[in-house]
Backbone as CSV, one residue per row, in Angstrom:
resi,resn,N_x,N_y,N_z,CA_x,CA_y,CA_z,C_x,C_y,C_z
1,UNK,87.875,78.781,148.061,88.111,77.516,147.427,89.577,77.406,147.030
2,UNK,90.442,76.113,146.791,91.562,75.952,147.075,91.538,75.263,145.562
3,UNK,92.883,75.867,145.181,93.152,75.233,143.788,94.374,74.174,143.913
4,UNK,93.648,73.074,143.030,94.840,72.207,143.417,95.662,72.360,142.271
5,UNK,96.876,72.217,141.929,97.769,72.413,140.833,97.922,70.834,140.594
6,UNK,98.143,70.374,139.451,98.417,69.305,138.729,99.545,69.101,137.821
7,UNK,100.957,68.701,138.074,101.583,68.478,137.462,101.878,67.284,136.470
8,UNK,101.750,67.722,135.458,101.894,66.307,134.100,103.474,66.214,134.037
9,UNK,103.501,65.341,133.620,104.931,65.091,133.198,105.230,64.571,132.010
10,UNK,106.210,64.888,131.182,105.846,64.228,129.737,106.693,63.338,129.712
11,UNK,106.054,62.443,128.910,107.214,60.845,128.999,107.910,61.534,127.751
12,UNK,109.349,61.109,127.777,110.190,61.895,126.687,110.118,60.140,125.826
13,UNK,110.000,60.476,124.494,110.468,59.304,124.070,111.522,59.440,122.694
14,UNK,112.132,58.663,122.468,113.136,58.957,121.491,114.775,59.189,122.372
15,UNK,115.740,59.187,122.075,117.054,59.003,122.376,117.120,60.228,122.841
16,UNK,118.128,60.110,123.995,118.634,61.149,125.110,119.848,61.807,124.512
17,UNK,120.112,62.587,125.050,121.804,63.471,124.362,123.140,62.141,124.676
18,UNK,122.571,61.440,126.617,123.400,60.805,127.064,123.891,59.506,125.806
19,UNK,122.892,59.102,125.258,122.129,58.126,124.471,122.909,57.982,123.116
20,UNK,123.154,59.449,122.774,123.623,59.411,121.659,125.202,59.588,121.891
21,UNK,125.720,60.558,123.453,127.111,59.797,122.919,127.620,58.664,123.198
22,UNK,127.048,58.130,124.049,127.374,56.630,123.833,127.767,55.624,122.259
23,UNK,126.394,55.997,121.928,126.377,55.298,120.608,127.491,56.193,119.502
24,UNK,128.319,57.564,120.022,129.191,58.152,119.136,130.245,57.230,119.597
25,UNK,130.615,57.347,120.996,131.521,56.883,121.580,132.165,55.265,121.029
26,UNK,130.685,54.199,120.677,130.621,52.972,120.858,131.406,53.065,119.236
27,UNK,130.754,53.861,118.557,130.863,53.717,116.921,132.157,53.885,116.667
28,UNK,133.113,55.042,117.454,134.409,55.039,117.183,135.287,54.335,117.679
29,UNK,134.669,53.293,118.749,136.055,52.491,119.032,135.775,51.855,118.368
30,UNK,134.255,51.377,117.535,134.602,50.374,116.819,135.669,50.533,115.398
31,UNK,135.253,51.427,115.150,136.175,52.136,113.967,137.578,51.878,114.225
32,UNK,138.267,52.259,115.311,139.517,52.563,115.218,139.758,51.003,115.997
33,UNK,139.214,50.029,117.047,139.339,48.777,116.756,139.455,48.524,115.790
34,UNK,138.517,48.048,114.624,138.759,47.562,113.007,140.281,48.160,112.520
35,UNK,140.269,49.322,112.700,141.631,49.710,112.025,142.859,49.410,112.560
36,UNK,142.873,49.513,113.755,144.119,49.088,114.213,144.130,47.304,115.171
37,UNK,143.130,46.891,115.862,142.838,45.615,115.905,142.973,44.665,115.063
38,UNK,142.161,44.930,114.166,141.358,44.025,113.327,142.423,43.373,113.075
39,UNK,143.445,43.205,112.482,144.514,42.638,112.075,145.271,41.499,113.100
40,UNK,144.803,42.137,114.266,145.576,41.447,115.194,144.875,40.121,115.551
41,UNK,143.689,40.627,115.981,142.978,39.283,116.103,142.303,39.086,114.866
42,UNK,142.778,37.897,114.522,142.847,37.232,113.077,142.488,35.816,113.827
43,UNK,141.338,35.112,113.675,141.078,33.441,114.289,140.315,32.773,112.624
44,UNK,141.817,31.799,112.579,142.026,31.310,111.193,141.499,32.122,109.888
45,UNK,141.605,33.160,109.641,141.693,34.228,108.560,140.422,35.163,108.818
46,UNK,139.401,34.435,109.760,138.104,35.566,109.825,138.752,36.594,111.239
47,UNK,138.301,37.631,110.762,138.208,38.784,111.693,137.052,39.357,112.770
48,UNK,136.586,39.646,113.477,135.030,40.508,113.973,135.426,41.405,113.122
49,UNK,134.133,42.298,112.577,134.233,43.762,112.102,133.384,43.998,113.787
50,UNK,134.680,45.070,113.796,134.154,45.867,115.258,133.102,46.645,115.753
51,UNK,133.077,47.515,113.968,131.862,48.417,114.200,130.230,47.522,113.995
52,UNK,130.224,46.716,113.529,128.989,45.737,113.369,128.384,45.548,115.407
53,UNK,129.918,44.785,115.778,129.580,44.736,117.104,129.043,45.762,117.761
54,UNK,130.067,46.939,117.598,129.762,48.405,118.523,128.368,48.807,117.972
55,UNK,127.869,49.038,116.945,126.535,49.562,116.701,125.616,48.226,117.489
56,UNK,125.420,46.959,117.463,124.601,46.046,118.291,124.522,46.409,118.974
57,UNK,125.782,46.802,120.355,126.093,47.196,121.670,125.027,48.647,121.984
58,UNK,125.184,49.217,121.109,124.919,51.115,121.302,123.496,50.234,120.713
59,UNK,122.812,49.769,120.164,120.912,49.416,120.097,120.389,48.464,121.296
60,UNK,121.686,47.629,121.694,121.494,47.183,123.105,121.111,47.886,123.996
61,UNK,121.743,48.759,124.222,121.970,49.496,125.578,120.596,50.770,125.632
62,UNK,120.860,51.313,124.071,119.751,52.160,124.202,118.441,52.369,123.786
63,UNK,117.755,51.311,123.515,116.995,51.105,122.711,116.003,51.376,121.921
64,UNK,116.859,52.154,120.974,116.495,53.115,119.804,115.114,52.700,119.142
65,UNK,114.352,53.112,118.411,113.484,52.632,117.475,113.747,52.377,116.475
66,UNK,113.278,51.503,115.271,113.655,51.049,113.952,114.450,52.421,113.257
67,UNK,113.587,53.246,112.769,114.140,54.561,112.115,115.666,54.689,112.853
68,UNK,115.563,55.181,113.888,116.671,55.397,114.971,117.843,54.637,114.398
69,UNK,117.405,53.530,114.352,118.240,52.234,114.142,119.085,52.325,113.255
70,UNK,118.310,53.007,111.732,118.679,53.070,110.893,119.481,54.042,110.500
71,UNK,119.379,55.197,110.821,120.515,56.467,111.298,121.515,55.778,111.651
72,UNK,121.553,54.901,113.038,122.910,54.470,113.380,123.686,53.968,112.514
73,UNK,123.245,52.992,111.874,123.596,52.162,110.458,124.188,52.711,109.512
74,UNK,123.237,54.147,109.773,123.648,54.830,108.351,125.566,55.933,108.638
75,UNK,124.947,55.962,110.121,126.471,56.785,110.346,127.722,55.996,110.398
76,UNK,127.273,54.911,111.074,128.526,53.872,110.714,128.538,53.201,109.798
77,UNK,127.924,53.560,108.385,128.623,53.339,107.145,129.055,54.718,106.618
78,UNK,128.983,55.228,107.102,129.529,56.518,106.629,130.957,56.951,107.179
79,UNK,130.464,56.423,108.576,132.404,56.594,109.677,133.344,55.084,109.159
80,UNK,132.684,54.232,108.479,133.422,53.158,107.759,134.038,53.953,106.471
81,UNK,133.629,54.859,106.369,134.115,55.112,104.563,135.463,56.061,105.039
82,UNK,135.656,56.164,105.955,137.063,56.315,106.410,138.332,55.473,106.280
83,UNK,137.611,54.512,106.552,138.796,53.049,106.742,139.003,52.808,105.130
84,UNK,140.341,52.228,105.068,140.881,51.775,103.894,139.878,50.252,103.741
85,UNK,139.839,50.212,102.388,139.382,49.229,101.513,138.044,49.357,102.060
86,UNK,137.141,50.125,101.968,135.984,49.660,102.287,135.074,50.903,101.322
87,UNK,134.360,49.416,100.121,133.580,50.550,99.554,132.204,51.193,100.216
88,UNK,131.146,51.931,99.028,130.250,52.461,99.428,129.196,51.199,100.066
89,UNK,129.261,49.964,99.807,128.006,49.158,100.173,127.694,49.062,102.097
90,UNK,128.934,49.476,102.072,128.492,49.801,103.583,127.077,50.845,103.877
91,UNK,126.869,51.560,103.021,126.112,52.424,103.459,124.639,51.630,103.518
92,UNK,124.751,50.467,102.495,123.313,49.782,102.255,123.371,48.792,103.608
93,UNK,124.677,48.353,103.551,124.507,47.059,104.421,124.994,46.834,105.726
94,UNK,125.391,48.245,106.244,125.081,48.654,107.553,123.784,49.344,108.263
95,UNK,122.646,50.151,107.835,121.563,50.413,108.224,120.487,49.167,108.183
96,UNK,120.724,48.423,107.238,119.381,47.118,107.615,120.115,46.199,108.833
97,UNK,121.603,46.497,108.983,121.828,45.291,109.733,121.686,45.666,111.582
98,UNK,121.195,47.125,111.372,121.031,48.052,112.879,119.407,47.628,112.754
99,UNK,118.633,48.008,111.730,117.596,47.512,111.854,117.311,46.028,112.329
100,UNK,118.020,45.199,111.914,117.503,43.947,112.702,118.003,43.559,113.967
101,UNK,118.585,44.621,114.095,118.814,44.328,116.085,117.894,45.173,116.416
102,UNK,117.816,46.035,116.080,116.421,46.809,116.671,114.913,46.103,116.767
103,UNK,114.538,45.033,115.303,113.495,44.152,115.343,113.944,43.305,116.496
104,UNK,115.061,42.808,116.634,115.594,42.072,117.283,114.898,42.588,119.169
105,UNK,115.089,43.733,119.125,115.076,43.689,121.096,114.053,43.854,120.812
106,UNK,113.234,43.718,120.022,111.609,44.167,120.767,111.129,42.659,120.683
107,UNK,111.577,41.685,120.399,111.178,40.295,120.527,110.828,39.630,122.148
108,UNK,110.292,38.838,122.343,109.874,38.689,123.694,111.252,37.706,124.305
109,UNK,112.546,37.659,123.941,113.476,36.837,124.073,114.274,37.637,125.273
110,UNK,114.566,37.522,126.395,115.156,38.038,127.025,116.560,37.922,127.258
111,UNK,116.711,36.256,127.617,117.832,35.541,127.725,118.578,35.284,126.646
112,UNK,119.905,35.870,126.384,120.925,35.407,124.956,120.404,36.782,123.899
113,UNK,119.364,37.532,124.649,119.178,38.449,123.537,120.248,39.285,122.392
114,UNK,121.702,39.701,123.371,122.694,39.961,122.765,123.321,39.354,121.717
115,UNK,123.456,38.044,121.944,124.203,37.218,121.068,123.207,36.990,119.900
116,UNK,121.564,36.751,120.210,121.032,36.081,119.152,120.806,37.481,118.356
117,UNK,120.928,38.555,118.804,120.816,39.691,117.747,121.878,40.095,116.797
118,UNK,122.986,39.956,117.814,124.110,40.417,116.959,124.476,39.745,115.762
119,UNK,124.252,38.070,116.437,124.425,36.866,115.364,123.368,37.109,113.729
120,UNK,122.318,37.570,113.929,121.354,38.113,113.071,121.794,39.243,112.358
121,UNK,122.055,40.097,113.221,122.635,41.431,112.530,123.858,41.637,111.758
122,UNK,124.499,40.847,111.943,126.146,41.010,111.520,125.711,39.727,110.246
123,UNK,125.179,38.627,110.089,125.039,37.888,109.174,123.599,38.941,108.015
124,UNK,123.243,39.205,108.772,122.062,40.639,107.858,123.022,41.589,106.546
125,UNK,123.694,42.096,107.607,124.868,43.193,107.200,125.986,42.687,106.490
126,UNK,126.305,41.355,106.800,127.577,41.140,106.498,127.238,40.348,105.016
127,UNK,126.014,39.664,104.729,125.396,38.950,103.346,125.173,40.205,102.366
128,UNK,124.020,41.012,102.493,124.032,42.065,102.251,124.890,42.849,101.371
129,UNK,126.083,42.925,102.151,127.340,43.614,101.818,127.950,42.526,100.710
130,UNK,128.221,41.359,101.181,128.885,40.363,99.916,127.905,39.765,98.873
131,UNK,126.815,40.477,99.141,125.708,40.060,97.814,126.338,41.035,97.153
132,UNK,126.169,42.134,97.185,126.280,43.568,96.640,127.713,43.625,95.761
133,UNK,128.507,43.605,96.636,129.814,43.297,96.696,129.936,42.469,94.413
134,UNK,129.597,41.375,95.011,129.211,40.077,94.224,128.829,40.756,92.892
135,UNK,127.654,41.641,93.293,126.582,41.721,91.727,127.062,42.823,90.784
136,UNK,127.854,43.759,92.017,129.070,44.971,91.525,130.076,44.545,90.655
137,UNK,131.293,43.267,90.868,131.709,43.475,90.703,131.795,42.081,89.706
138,UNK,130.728,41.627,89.658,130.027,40.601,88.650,131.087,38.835,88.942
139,UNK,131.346,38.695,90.015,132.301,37.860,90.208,131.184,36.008,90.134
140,UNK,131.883,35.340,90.113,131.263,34.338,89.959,130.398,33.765,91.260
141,UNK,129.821,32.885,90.697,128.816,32.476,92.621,129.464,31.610,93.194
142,UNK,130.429,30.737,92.721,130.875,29.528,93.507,132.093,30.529,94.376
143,UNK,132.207,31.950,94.145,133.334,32.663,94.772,132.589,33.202,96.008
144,UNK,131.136,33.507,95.641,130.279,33.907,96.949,130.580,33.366,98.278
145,UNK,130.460,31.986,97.498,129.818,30.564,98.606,131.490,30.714,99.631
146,UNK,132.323,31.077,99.201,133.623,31.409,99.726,133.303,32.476,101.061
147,UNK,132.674,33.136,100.642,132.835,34.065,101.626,131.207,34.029,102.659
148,UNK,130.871,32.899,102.646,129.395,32.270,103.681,130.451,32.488,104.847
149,UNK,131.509,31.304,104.997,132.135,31.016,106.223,132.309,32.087,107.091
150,UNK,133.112,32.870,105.870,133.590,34.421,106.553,132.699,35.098,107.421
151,UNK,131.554,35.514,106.576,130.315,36.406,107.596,130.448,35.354,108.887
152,UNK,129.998,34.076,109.002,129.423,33.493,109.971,130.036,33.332,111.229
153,UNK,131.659,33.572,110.337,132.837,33.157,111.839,132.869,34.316,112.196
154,UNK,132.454,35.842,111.801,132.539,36.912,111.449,130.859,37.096,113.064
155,UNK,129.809,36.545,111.930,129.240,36.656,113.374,129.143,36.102,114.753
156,UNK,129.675,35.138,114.601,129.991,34.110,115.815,130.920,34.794,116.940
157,UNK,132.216,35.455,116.241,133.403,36.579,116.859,132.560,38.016,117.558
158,UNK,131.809,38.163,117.166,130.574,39.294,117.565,130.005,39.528,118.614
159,UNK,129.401,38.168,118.375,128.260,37.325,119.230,129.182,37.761,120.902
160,UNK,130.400,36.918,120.216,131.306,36.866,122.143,131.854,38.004,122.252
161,UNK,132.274,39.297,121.563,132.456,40.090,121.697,131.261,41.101,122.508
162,UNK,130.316,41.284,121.635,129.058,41.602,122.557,128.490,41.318,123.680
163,UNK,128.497,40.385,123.846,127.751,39.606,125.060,129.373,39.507,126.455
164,UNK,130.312,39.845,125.768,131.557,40.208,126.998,131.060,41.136,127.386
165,UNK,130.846,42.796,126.636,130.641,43.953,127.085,129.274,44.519,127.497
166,UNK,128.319,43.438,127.353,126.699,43.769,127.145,126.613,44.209,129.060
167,UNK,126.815,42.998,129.290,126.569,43.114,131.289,127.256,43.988,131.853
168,UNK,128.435,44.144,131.475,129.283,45.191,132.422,128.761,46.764,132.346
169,UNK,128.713,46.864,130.955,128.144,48.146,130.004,126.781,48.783,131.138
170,UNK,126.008,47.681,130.463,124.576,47.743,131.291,124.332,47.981,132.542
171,UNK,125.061,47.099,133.161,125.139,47.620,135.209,125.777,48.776,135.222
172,UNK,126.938,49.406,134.574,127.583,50.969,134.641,126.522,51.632,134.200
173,UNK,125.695,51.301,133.127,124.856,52.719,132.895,123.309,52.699,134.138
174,UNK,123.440,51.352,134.635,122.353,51.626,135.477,122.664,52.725,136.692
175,UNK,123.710,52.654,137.179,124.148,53.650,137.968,124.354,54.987,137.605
């Protein structure tokens, strides 16, 4: 009698080594964009924060799970606490704002998915941060309402930033 052998294969799930340097890779240009960019492109006083974009990009591409998500968040508020002027609220209001791109790709939205996440995520992260900001440093609310525009032109700058690098990104890693 003849034995047949059966090979299983295990579905790996959770992030690859490749996976993660990407998302190291993505996190530090955003970093050192912000630091040495950021200044440059200035469109009427709002800036992109780079790393907001680069973490979208790196949950784009690899598509981490919520937890996952939130690690990322959490390291790029932590590789933010490098950069001048930037306090600790990064640490709060960069991990929920990875989380909602992560809620974000599992949505049945295929088309614009980049933009409509990032636009979510960076206004997540970026409120978040100027709530906090706000209740810290006990400033008035009509000073808040000042800084709505900011996040929004803030995510809007994102949005096209992301969605430049989303396709190219994506067809290189398919190969």
């Amino acid at each position: 009698m003849e034995e047949k052998r059966v090979m299983v294969v295990n579905e790996v799930k959770g992030l690859q080594i490749g996976d993660f340097v990407l998302i190291a890779v993505l996190i530090a240009a955003g970093a050192v964009l912000r630091l040495f960019a950021g200044g440059f492109i200035n469109i009427f006083g709002m800036k992109p924060n780079f790393t907001i974009a680069m973490y979208c990009l790196a949950i784009l591409l690899t598509k981490p799970s919520i937890k996952e998500s939130a690690i990322i968040g959490l390291i790029t508020g932590v590789v933010c606490q490098l950069l001048p002027g930037t306090p600790y609220l990064g640490l709060i209001s960069e991990p929920l704002g990875a989380m909602c791109m992560a809620v974000m790709i599992t949505l049945p939205i295929k088309k614009g998915m980049a933009m409509a996440g990032t636009f979510v995520s960076t206004v997540v992260s970026g409120g978040v941060f100027t709530i906090l900001l706000f209740i810290f440093t006990h400033a008035v609310i009509s000073s808040l309402a000042a800084y709505v525009p900011i996040v929004l032109c803030s995510a809007v700058i994102n949005c096209i930033i992301v969605q430049v690098l989303y396709i190219p990104l994506k067809k290189m890693l398919k190969k």
